[in-house]
N, C-alpha and C positions, 0 to 999 in steps of 0.2 A: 830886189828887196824880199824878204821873208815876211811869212805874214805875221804880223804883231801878236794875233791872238794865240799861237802856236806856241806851248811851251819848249825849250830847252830841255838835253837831256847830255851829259857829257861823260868819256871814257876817262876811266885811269890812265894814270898816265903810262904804266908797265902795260895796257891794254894794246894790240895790236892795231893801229890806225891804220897803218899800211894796206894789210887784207883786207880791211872794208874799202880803203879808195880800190884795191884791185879785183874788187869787186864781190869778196865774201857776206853773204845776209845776214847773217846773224851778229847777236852781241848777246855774250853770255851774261847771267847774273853778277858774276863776282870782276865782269869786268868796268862796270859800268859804276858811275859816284850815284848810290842810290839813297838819299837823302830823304828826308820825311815828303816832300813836295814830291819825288817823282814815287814813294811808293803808296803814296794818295791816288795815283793819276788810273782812271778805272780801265780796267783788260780791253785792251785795243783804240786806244785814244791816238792819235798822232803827234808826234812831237820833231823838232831838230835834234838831228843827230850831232854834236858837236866833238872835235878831240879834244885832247885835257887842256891844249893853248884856247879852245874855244875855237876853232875856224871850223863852217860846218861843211858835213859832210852830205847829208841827206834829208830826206824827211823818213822817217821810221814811223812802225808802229808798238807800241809799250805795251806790256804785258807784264806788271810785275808779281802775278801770281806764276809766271814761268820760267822754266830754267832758260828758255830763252825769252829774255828779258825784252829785245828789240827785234824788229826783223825790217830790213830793208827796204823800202816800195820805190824809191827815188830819188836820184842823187839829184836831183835837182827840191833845193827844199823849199822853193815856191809852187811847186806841183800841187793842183788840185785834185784830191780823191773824188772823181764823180764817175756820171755815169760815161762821161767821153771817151776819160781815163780808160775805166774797163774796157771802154771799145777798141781802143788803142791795141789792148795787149790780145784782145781776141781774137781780132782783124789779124793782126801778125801771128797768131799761132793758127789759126785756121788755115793760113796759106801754106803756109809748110804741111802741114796734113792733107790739103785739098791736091798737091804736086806726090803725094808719097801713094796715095787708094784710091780705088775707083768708086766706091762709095762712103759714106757718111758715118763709117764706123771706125771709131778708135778713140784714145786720150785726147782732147782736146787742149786740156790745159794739164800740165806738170809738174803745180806748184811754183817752189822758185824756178825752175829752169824755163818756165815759162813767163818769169815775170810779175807772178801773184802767191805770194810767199803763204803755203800751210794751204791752199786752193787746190782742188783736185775735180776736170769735170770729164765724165767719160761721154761719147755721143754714138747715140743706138739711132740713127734716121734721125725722125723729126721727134725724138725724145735725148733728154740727157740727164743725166745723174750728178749732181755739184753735192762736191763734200767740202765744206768750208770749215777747215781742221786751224782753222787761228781766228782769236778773238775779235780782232780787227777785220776781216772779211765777214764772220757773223754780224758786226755792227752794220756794216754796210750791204747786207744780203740783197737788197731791193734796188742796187742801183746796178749790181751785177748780175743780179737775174734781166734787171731790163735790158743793159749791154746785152746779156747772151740771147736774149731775144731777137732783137734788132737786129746783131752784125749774124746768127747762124740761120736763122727763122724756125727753129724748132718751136714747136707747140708745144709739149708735157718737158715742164722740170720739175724733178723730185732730189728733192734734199735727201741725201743719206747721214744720217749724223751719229753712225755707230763707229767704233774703233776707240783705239787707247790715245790717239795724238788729241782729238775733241777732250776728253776728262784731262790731261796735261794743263789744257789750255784753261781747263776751268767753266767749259761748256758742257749745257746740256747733253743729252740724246735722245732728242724729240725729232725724229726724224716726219714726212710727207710732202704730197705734191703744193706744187709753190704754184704752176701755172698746170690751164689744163685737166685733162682726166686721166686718172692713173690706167696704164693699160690693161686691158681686162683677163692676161693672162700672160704666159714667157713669149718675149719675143725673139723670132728668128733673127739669128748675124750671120753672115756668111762669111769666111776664114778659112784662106788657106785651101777653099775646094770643098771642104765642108759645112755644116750649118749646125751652129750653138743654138743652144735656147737659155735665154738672159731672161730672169728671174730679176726684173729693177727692182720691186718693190720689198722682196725676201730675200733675196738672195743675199752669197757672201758679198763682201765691201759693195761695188757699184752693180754687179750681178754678175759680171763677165772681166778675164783678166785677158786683159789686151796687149798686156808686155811683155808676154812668152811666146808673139804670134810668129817670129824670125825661128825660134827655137823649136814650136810644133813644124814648120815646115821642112827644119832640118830631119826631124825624126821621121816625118814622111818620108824623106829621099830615103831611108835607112830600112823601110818596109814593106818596099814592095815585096808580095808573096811569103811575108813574115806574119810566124804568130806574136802578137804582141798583148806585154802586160801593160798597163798604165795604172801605178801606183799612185795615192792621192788626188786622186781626177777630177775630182770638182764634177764640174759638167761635162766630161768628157775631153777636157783640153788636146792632151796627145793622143790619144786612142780614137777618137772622128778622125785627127787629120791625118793618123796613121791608115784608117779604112780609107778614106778619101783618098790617098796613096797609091790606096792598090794594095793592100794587108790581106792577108789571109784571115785571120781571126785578129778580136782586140777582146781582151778579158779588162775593165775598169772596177777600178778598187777604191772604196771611202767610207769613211765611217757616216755619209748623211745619206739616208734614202732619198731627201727630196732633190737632193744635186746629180744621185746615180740617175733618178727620175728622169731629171730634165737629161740627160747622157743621154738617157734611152730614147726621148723624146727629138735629140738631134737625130741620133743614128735613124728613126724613122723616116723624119723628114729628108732628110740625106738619101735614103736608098740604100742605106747597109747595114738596114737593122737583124738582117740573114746572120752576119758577121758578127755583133757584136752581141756580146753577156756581160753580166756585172754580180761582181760581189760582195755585199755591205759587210763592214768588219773595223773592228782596229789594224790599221795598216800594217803590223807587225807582227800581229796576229795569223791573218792570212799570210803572209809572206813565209810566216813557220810553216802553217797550213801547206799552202804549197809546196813547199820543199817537202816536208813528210809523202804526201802524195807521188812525190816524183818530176811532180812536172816542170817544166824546162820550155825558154821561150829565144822567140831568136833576136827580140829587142824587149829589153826593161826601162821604163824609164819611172824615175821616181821624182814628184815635185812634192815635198813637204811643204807644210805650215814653216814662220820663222821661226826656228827653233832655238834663235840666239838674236832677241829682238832687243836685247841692249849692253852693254858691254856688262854688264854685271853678269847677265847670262851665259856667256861665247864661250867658256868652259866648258859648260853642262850642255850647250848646245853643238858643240863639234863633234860631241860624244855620240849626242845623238845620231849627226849625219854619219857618223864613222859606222854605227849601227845598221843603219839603212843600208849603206854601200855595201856591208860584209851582207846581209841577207839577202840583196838580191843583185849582185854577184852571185850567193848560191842558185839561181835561177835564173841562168842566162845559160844560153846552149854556146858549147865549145864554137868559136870564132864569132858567137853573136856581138850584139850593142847592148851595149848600158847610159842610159842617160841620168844624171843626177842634177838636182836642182835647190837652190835656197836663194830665198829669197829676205835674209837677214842681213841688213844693212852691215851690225854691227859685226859680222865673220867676214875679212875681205877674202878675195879669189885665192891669194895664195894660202891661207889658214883652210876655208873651205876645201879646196883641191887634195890639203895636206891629210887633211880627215878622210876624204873618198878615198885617196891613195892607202891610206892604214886598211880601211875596211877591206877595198877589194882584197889585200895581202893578204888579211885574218880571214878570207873564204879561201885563201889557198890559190886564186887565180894572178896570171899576170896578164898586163893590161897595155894598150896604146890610150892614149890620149889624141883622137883625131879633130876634135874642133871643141872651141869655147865658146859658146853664146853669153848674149848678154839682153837687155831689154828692146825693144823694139825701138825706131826713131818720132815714135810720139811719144816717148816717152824718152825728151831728151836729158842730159846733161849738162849740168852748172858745172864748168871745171873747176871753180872755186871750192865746191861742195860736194864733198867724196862719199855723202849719206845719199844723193841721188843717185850713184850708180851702186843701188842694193841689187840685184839680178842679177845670177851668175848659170851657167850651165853646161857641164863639162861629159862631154861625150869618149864611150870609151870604146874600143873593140879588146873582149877580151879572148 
């Protein structure tokens, strides 16, 4: 039986029922009969998901200030939302992570592909970062901080509540610490051989991106005794694990001092801070820069911001990447690597690849295509949901 208090919410009938029993989370706005009663119902309320004959399919959560109106939490729609619940889905994604690293650092949860739809938590040790990017897990924030207490035993969580999916959903961005003391400075990760410094409290999104860690480790094979550029570096992403490697030099490139900082701040604690310099700029800039110069490296890799973050953009954003590729292409030494990188959902592998392949052309170089990365395995994928695998990364020798 369903619980009585639980309203109803029901699909058109041209609405795809199928993909939600086969397992897709979403339900868009215009698929759903949105009637004065369900567009009353306040941002993250739970409801039965029903199709247009009424049989149901789920329990959902509602969201009618958003384009995604519904999001899936369980096909069973007597399921209770508590604290159990959560523990349910932590307990399962923690062991697949606890089988994949040897310590306590990675994505924790995945959103939907881990079962908590618009959820995102990264774990640094005995701290974590939970970004609760849908209405319905902000409602419930106190019963899944408790779960993540209980099933991980971390001490400090800190809410991150900056990015564009929070305002979609009609949330704040009042982000701080939920349990705990915020740490009193960047904490060390260890990756790949080298050591990050994660800025939780400032930093970009959770402070550390942990789904390029398959892809830094490729570009390490590709550098031993290499000079290398790392365009867009954040905190050093590829250029550590290219020293870590065994690199000859790593020059790191970004337009925020305090990410070059923490860069600088790994490569010290690392042991190859000899090795490494850094250049603050517009990444485009420099990359002119360079070229004017002369200089010439024996791996580039370039990880932009998304530059095609929703289908309206993926025009004006493949232009971009076709940019990137033609510049530094011009800065890669004859037989060197080139790594390129995007991480916009909305440009898939073949549109992206298609843009890299223009650019190298227009620098006049020809190219192999030796491997394609993708996000790491904590950061799984929903086959259902082809917005989860955003992560692309196409390695080239040219």
């Amino acid at each position: 039986m369903t619980p009585p208090s639980l309203p109803s919410v029901r699909l058109r009938p041209k609405a795809n029922a199928r993909a939600i029993r086969h397992g897709f989370p979403w339900v868009y706005d215009n698929e759903l009969v949105t009637d004065r009663r369900t567009r009353a119902l306040p941002g993250g309320s739970l409801a039965i998901l029903e199709d247009h004959e009424r049989a149901p399919l789920g329990l959902v959560a509602v969201n009618p200030a958003s384009r995604i109106i519904c999001r899936m939490l369980d096909t069973d729609p007597a399921a209770r939302i508590d604290q159990d619940w959560f523990a349910a889905r932590l307990e399962k994604a923690q062991s697949l992570r606890a089988r994949l690293y040897p310590g306590p650092y990675y994505r924790l949860i995945h959103a939907e592909a881990d079962g908590l739809p618009g959820v995102v938590i990264d774990r640094f040790d005995d701290c974590a970062v939970v970004q609760p990017n849908a209405a319905w897990a902000e409602a419930r924030l106190e019963a899944l901080i408790a779960a993540l207490v209980d099933v991980t035993g971390v001490r400090v969580v800190i809410k991150n509540a900056g990015g564009r999916a929070r305002a979609l959903e009609g949330l704040d961005d009042a982000s701080g610490v939920l349990r705990g003391q915020a740490p009193d400075g960047p904490i060390a990760v260890p990756m790949n051989g080298a050591t990050y410094m994660a800025d939780l409290m400032g930093g970009q999104k959770t402070g550390l991106f942990y789904d390029q860690r398959p892809n830094h480790a490729f570009a390490a094979t590709l550098s031993r005794g290499a000079r290398v550029l790392d365009v867009f570096s954040h905190v050093g992403g590829f250029g550590l694990a290219a020293l870590a490697g065994g690199a000859a030099s790593t020059l790191a490139v970004d337009g925020s001092q305090p990410a070059l900082d923490l860069a600088r701040g790994g490569a010290e604690v690392g042991g190859v801070a000899a090795r490494f310099d850094a250049r603050r700029g517009d990444a485009f800039d420099v990359m002119a820069a360079l070229a004017e110069e002369g200089r010439r490296f024996d791996v580039v890799i370039c990880d932009p911001p998304a530059f095609a973050p929703t289908k309206k953009a993926v025009e004006k954003g493949l232009r971009a990447y076709e940019r990137v590729a033609k510049m530094a292409a011009a800065l890669v030494e004859e037989g060197g690597y080139l790594g390129l990188c995007s991480c916009s959902h909305a440009a898939d592998l073949t549109r992206f690849r298609g843009a890299c392949n223009r650019g190298i052309g227009r620098a006049g170089r020809q190219a192999q295509i030796i491997h394609t990365g993708q996000a790491g395995p904590d950061h799984p994928l929903l086959p259902q949901l082809a917005e989860s695998g955003y992560l692309k990364a196409v390695f080239y020798r040219l």
